[in-house]
Structure formats: structure tokens, C-alpha cells
C-alpha positions as a printed NumPy array, in Angstrom:
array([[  1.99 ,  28.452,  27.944],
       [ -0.087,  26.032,  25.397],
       [ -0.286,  27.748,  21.956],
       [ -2.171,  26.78 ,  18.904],
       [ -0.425,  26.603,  15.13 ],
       [ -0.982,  29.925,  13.666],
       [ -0.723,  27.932,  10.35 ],
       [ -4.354,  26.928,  10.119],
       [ -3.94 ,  24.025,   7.508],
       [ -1.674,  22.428,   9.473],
       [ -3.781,  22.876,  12.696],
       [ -6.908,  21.712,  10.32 ],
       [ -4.519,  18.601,   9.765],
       [ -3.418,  17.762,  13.467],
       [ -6.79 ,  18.138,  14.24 ],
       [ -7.854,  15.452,  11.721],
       [ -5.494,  13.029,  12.964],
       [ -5.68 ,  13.65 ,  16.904],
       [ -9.321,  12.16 ,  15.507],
       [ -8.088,   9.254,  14.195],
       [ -6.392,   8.665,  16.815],
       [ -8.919,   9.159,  19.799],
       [-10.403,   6.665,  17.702],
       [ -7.633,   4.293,  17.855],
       [ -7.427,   4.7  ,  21.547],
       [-11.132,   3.519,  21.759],
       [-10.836,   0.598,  19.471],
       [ -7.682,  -0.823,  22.02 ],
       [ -9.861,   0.025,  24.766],
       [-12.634,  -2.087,  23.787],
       [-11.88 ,  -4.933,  21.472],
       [-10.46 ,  -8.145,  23.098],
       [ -9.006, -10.14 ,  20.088],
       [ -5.75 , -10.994,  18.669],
       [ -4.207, -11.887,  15.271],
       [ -2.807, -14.905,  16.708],
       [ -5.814, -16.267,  17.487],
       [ -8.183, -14.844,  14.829],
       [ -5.768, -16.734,  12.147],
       [ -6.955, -20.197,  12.88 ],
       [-10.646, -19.33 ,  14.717],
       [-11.653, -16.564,  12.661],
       [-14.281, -14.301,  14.578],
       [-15.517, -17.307,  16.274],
       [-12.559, -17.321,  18.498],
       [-13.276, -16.771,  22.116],
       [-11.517, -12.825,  22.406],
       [-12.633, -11.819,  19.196],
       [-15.23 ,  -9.107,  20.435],
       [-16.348,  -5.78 ,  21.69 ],
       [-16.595,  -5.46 ,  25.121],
       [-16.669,  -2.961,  28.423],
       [-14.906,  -4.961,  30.645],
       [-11.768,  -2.835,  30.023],
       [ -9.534,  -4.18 ,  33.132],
       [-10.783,  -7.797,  33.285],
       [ -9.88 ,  -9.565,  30.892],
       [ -6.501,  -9.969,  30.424],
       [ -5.525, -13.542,  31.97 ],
       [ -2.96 , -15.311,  31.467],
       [  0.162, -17.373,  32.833],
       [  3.123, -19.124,  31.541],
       [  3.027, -23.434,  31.935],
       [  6.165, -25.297,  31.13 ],
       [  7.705, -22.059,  29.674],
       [  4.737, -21.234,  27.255],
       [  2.172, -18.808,  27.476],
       [ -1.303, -19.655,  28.078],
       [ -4.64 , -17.033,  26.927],
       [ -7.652, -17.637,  29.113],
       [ -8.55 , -14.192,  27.658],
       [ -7.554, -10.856,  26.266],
       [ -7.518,  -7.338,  25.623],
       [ -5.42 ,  -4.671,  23.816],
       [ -4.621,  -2.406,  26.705],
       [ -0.93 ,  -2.991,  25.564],
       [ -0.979,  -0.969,  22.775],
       [ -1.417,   1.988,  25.355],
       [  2.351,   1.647,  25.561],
       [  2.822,   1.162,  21.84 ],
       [  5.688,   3.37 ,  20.638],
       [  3.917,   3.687,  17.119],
       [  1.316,   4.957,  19.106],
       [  2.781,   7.577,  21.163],
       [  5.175,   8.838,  18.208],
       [  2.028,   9.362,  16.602],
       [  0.447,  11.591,  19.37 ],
       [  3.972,  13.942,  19.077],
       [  2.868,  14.453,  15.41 ],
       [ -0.392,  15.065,  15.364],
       [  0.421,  17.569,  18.22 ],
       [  3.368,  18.888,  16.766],
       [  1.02 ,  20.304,  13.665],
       [ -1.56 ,  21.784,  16.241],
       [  0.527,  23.619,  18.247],
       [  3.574,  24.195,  15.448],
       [  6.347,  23.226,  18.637],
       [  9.267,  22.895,  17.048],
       [ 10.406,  20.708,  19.44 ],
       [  7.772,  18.305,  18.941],
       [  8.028,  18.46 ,  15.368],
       [ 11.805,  17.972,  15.688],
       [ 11.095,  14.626,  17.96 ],
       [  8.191,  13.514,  15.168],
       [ 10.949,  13.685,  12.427],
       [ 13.399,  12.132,  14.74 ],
       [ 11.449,   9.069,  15.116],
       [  9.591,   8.665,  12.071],
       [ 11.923,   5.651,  11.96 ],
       [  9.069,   3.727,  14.018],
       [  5.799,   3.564,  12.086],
       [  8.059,   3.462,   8.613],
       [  9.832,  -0.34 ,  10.257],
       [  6.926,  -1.354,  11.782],
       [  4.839,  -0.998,   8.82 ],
       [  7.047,  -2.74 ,   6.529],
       [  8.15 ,  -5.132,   9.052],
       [  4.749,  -6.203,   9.31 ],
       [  3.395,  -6.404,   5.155],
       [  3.359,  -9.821,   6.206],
       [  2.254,  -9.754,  10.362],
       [  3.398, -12.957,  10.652],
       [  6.959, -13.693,   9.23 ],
       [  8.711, -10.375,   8.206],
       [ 10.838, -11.406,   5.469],
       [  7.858, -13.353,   4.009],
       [  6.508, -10.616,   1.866],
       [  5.707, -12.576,  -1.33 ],
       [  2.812, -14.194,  -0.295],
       [ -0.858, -13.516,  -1.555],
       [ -1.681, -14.384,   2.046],
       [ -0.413, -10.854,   3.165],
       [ -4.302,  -9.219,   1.768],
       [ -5.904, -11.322,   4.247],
       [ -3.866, -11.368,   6.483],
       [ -4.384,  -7.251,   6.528],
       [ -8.307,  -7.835,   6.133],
       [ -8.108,  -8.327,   9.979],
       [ -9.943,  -5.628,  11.758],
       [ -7.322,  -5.352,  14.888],
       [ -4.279,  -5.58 ,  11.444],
       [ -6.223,  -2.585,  10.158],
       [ -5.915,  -0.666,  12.752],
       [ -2.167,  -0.983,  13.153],
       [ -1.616,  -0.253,   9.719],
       [ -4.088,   3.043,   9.771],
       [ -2.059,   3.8  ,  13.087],
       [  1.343,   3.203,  11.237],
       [  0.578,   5.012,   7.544],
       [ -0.966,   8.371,   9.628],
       [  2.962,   8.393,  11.837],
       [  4.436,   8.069,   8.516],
       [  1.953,  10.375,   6.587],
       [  2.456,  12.863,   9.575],
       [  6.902,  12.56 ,   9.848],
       [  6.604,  13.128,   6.414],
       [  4.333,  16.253,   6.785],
       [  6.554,  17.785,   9.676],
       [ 10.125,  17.25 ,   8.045],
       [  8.541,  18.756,   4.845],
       [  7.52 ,  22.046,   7.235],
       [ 11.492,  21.708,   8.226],
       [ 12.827,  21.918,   5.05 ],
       [ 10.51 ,  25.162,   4.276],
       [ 11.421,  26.881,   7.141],
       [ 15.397,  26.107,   6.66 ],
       [ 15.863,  23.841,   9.533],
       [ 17.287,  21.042,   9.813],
       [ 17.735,  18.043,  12.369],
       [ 18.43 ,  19.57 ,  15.877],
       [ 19.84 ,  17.143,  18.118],
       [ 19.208,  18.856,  21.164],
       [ 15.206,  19.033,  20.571],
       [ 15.199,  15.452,  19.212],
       [ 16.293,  14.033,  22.212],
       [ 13.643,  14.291,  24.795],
       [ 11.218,  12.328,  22.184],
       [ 14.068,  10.191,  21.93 ],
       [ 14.429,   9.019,  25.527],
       [ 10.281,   9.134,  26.059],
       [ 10.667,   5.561,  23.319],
       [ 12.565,   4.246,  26.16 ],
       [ 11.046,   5.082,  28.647],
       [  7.992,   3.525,  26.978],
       [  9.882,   0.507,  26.344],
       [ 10.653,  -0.243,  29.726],
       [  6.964,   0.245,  30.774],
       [  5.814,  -2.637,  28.075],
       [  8.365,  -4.289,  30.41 ],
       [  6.782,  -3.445,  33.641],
       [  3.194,  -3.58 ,  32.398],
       [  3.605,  -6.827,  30.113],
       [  6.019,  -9.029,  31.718],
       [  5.484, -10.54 ,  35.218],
       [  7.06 ,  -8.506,  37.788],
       [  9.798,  -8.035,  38.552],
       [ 10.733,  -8.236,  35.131],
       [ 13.769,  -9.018,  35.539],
       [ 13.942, -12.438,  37.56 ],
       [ 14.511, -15.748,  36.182],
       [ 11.366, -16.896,  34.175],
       [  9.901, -13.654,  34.613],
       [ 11.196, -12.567,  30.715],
       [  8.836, -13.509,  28.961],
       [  5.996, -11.295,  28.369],
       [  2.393, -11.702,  27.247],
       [  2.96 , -10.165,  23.752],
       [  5.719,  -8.477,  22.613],
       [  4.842,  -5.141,  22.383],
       [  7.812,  -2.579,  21.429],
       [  9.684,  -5.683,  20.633],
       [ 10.305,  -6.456,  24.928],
       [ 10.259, -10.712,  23.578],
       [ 12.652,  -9.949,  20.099],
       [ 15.322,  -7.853,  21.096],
       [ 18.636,  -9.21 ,  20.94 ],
       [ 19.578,  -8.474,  24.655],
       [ 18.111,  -8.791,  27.878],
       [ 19.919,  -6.751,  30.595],
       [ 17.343,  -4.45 ,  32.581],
       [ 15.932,  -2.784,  29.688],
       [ 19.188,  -0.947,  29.639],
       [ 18.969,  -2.916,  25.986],
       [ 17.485,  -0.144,  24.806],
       [ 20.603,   1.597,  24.224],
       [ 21.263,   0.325,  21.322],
       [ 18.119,   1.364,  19.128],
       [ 18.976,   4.845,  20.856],
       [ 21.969,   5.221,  19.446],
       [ 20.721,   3.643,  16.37 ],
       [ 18.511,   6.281,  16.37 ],
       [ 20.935,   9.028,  16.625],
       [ 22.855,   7.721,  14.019],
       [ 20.153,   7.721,  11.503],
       [ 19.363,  11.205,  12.532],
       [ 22.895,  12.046,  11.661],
       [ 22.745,  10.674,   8.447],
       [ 19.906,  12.618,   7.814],
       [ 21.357,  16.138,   8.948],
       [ 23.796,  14.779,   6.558],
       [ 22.245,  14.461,   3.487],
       [ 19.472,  17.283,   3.769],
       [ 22.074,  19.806,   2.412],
       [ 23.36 ,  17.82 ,  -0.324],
       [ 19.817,  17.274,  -1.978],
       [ 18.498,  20.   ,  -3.771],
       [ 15.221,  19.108,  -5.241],
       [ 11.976,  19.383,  -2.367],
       [ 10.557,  16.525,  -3.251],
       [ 13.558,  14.238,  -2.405],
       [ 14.507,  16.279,   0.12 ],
       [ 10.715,  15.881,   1.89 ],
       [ 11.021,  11.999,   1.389],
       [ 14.813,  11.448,   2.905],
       [ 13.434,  10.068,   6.081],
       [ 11.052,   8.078,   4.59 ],
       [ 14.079,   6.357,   1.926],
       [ 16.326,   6.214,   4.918],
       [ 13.918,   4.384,   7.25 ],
       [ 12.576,   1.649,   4.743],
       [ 16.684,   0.503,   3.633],
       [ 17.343,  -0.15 ,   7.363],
       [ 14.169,  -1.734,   7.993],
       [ 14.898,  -4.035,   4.712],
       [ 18.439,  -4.667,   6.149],
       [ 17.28 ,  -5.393,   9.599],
       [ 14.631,  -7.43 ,   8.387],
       [ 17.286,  -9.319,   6.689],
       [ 20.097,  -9.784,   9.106],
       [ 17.326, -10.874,  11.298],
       [ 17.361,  -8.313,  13.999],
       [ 13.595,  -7.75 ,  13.421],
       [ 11.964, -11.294,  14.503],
       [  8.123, -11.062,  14.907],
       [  6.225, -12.962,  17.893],
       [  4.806, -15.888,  17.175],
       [  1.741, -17.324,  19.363],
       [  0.752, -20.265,  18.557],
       [ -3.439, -20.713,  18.18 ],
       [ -3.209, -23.324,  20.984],
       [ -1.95 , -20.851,  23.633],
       [ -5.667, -19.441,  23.405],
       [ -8.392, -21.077,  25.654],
       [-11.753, -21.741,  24.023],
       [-14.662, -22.683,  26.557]])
């Protein structure tokens, strides 16, 4: 049976950001635009708009092994991971699930890389650049990074209910949230990728959502296996260290420390590559 948090500030909170994120949800419904294009056309370029065509207007094929845009939308980030991680948060402080709040912990590890993977959007190890602020003045940029903080903001929130309460990582409640990130990993396949997905010339999707054109495998999706267990080890580590940390506020921010150094080394040993599109793929009329 569906319960509400007795804990009213944390209620007040999930509340808060189930808002920002209905609002999210509406923005990828109706603006057509990419970053990709928007860096060499600006506003002027032919996606970037509001529209109501929700289902029409993503077009596109692949010429001579490259990608061409006759137009666009953002109905991919429906099967962002970011996204969905941050809809287990938001509802694990409504409804105070401890199962939910054990997956939100778990995978914390999402928003925290993708936010600093993408300080600059373009080329992750690139971070040194004054280009990054407007790069990040982008309205669609914005909204990744509002979508990425609030997952972070919210793991944050829910490990630092954890630690209150005496818990600590529980492997067998972290794993259904777990296996939902694959399972939304191989639909991005399904959904972004000409089907069937996995036939010759059929790899390459129209943006690389959830990583689907960057990771270093391609074998079914079955790929996936190794961020789970990735996953799973990072969890570990953190069961690991929660006891051995006495003071709350380092405790509260373990996941947080532990998520950015694998991002930086990952970022580094190149097994984070970002897509690149270049403007020409995009048709202007």
C-alpha cells in the first residue's frame, strides 16, 4: 500500500523536487534543440524552439556512416538515467521507502559523473577553459545541470537520513534500482538506435544518451555489466568506509567524495568520451 513520509520536511522536500522535475519532463517534451547545433547557429538554428509537435520531429538517418538532423526533439532524455535516478529520490523522501532511498544512495554515482563529466559538455577532460560559462548559458545545458545538481543534492539528502537512522548500504534493496539503470540502458538502445540494434550498421544511434555510442563494448547491451558491477563495487567501498568515519559531516558527503575521484579517473583513462556532432549533421532550410 502507497504511504506518505511521516517526516514532513522531508515530504515538504520531495515534494519540491518532484516539481522540478515535472518541470523538466515538460521542457524535454517541448523544446526541439540541441547543444550541438546551438554551438555554431545560436538560437537561429533550425531545432532551436518550442513546439507541440511532440512525436514529429525527430528525423534523421545515417549517409556514408554519419548521422544526418533534418530535425529534432528531446524525447530521449525520457530514458535518461540521470533522469530516472532522480525520480527514485525525490520519491524516496515522499514516501520515506527505504528501499528507494537505499537505490537513490546506490546510484548517486550518476548525476555526481555526469555533472562533472560534463563542466565542459563538449570535451570532458577540457575543464580549463573560460568557454565552459557559455557553454552552460545554454538553456537545454541548464537544464541538465539543474537535473544533475537536484540527483546529487537529493543522494546526498537520503544517505544523510541513512546515517541518522544507523543504516548503512543494503545490498539487497540497492539492487532492484540497480538493474532498472540497465534496463534503461538497453531501451536508449531500442528507442535511439535503428532497430534491431544490434545488426551491422545499425550501432550507431542518434545521440548517445546513457552513453549507448561511448561505451567501450558493444555485445547486446549485455555491456552493461560492467558499470553494474562497477556499481556494486563502489557501493562496497562505501559500506566500507561509513563505519570508519566518525564525524557526520564526512560521513554525509562519502558518496559524494567517492563518486567525483572515479569520475576524475575515468575521465582520465578515457573511459568517459563525450559525443561529438558535428554542426553540419544539422539541416537548415
Amino acid at each position: 500500500m502507497f504511504q506518505l513520509n511521516e517526516n514532513k520536511r522531508e515530504k515538504k522536500w520531495g515534494f519540491i523536487f518532484m516539481g522540478i522535475y515535472i518541470s523538466i519532463f515538460l521542457f524535454y517534451l517541448f523544446f526541439d534543440g540541441w547543444h550541438f547545433e546551438w554551438l555554431h547557429y545560436g538560437y537561429k538554428g533550425e531545432n532551436q524552439h518550442f513546439d507541440f509537435n511532440i512525436f514529429g520531429d525527430m528525423k534523421w538517418d545515417i549517409i556514408n556512416g554519419e548521422r544526418i538532423y533534418y530535425s529534432t526533439n528531446n524525447l530521449h532524455n525520457l530514458v535518461y538515467i540521470c533522469y530516472w535516478t532522480g525520480t527514485i529520490s525525490y520519491l524516496a523522501l515522499i514516501t520515506g521507502n527505504k528501499w528507494l532511498r537505499q537505490g537513490s544512495v546506490a546510484t548517486m554515482a550518476f548525476p555526481v559523473i555526469s555533472a562533472f563529466s560534463t563542466i565542459n559538455p563538449f570535451v570532458a577532460s577540457d575543464i580549463f577553459t573560460t568557454d565552459i560559462f557559455y557553454y552552460h548559458s545554454y538553456i537545454l545545458q541548464i537544464v541538465y545541470d539543474i537535473n544533475h545538481i537536484c540527483g546529487i543534492i537529493m543522494g546526498v539528502y537520503n544517505y544523510n537520513i541513512l546515517n541518522k537512522s544507523n543504516e548503512n548500504i543494503d545490498f539487497k534493496k540497492i539492487t532492484p534500482t540497480i538493474l532498472f539503470t540497465w534496463l534503461l540502458f538497453i531501451l536508449a538502445r531500442v528507442f535511439l538506435q535503428k532497430w534491431p540494434f544490434w545488426e551491422h550498421d545499425h550501432e550507431l544511434g542518434m545521440i548517445s544518451t546513457n552513453q549507448i555510442n561511448n561505451m567501450p563494448f558493444v555485445f547486446y547491451g549485455l555491456e552493461y555489466i560492467i558499470v553494474i558491477a562497477l556499481l556494486y563495487l563502489i557501493n562496497g567501498l562505501l559500506y566500507w568506509l561509513a563505519p570508519k568515519i566518525k564525524r557526520s559531516w564526512a560521513q554525509t558527503m562519502i558518496p559524494f567524495l567517492v563518486f567525483a575521484v572515479l569520475t576524475i579517473i575515468l575521465v582520465q583513462v578515457g573511459l568517459i568520451e563525450l559525443q561529438e556532432i558535428p554542426y553540419t549533421a544539422f539541416v537548415q532550410n
